[in-house]
Phi, psi and omega in degrees: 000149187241154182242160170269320188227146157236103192275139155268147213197089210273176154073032163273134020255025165335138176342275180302327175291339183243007150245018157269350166264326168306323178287007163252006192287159163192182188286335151274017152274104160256145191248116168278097189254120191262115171264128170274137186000307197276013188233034179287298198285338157268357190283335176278338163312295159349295188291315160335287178308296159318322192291329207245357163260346192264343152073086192198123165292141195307015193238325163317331214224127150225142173280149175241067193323129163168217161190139182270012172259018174245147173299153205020040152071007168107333192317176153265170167314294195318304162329301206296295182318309175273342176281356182260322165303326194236007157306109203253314193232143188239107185263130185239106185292292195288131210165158168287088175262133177176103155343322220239356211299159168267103290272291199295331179290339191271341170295317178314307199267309197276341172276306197277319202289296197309298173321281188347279214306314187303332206287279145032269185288290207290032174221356160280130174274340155214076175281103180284322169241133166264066159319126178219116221264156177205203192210170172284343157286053209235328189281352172045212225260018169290143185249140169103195182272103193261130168285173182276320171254036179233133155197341165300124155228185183246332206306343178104150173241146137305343197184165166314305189301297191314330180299313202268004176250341180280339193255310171298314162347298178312311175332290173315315214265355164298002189264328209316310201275009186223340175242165119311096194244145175214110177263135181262152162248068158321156172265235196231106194312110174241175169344168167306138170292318172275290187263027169026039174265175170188187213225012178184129187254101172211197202032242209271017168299301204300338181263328181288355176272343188273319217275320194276351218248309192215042189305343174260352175273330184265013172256352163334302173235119182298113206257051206201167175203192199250357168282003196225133177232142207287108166282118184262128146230152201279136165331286197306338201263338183291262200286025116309308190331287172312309173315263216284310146337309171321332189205051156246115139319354182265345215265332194279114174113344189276149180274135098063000217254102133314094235184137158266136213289324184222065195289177213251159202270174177278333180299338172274353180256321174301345163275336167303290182274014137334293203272359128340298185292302166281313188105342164237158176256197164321150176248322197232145156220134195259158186286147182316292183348302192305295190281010179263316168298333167288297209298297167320307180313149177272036139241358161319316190286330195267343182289299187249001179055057161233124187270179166334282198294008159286337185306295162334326176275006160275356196222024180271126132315039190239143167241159149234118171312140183242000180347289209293326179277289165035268184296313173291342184295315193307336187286323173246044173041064191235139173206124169322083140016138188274135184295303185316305181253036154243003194311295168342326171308271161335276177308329153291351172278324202292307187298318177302333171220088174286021192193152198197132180267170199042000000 
């Protein structure tokens, strides 16, 4: 059977991957889906699934047993032979996202994996596009306003992940000039905008779960303040994004920042899902310091279920310019959704599913 387009897709069945193969499916699309071994068997539920909302044949999708911290990404020769031949567009997805990660896994996977992969694309032979998913946090312990064309610095990580995302970045953008490459920066990604599902409760999870714990006493006092503000974008607003970018010619070579262009300070977003929760918002709000040293105390994590390493992102002094996206979005009539109004979302989903598998 012949296709118009054939995507390869590293980091299926993952959230954002596997709605980003549902938003692309169609009867002239076939899908390389590379699965590591032990995520075999939901990744075929999954496509199951895909297939039958999406009214696309199951023939359309082959799963690829393989891990991108292995040379040609683990494939077999045969594997290896039809994805370089029939590849048209490539998203590479797959990664450590984990605050906690430890120096060596994250170089393995988010560094060593992201070369494969590059190694990878530049052996396709009739490739249009190199997706490359990267995060807004590549600026690390950079202050102020991070443009879209800017990222090599000195300024420091927080973590592993931020180092080792900073770095596969580098990797990527070195390609620019040999591929058609478009690297995305997502910020920090929540639930659906409509159905407020998701597939993991951390970043602004930890607070609507805190919140959740004891609500009409902990929505009293505002643990957010008014210099710093958290950037939220919706999962659905993330992969429409990818979709249509993806297949823009204006998009190709440019970096990114999936972002929200005008995010909420955090005392605003904790009273959004106060009120949410309550019907009311904050009485106090304490100077940053207090709750940033409180957060910080070894009693914190048992209290609000926020651990350490999440605590910094309540408090970065970062904007990201969304200029280059903007513009391009503009072109298909995409615009980030206001957190205030799916907030509302988010939190019925978290009370309808107080627990989440995987």
């Amino acid at each position: 059977m012949q296709f118009d387009e054939t995507i390869f897709i590293t980091g299926f069945p993952g959230f954002i991957a596997g709605r980003l193969v549902e938003r692309l499916a169609n009867k002239d699309v076939q899908f390389f889906l590379l699965v590591q071994k032990n995520f075999v068997d939901k990744a075929m539920k999954d496509v199951a699934e895909i297939a039958e909302k999406t009214g696309t044949p199951l023939e359309n999708y082959a799963l690829i047993v393989g891990d991108i911290t292995r040379k040609n990404l683990g494939m077999s020769d045969a594997d290896l032979s039809a994805v370089q031949a029939q590849t048209t567009d490539i998203f590479h997805l797959a990664a450590i996202y984990d605050l906690e990660v430890a120096k060596e896994a994250a170089y393995k996977v988010n560094v060593d994996g992201t070369k494969n992969v590059n190694e990878l694309a530049q052996g396709c032979s009739n490739l249009r596009r190199y997706n490359y998913i990267s995060t807004c946090y590549v600026a690390g312990l950079r202050l102020g306003e991070i443009r879209e064309d800017e990222l090599e610095h000195d300024a420091g990580f927080r973590n592993y992940y931020e180092e080792t995302k900073y770095l596969a970045e580098l990797e990527v953008e070195k390609l620019k000039d040999k591929l058609p490459v478009t690297i995305f920066r997502p910020s920090v990604v929540c639930g659906d905008s409509n159905t407020g599902e998701t597939a993991k409760y951390d970043g602004i999870y930890y607070v609507i779960k805190y919140l959740l714990r004891a609500p009409k006493l902990f929505r009293l006092v505002n643990v957010g303040n008014d210099k710093v503000r958290l950037n939220l974008v919706p999962v659905d607003f993330v992969v429409n994004a990818l979709a249509a970018l993806s297949k823009d010619e204006a998009a190709v070579g440019k970096t990114v920042a999936l972002a929200d262009p005008a995010p909420f300070s955090t005392k605003e977003i904790c009273d959004s899902i106060a009120e949410a929760i309550t019907g009311k918002r904050s009485i106090y709000t304490p100077p940053p310091k207090w709750i940033e040293t409180f957060l910080k105390s070894p009693i914190s994590p048992a209290l609000t279920g926020l651990p350490h390493s999440g605590v910094p992102y309540f408090f970065i002094p970062q904007t990201y310019d969304t200029s280059i996206s903007e513009q391009l979005l503009a072109n298909h009539g995409i615009k980030c959704p206001r957190f205030t109004d799916y907030c509302r979302n988010l939190v019925k989903f978290v009370i309808a599913n107080p627990r989440l598998n995987g």
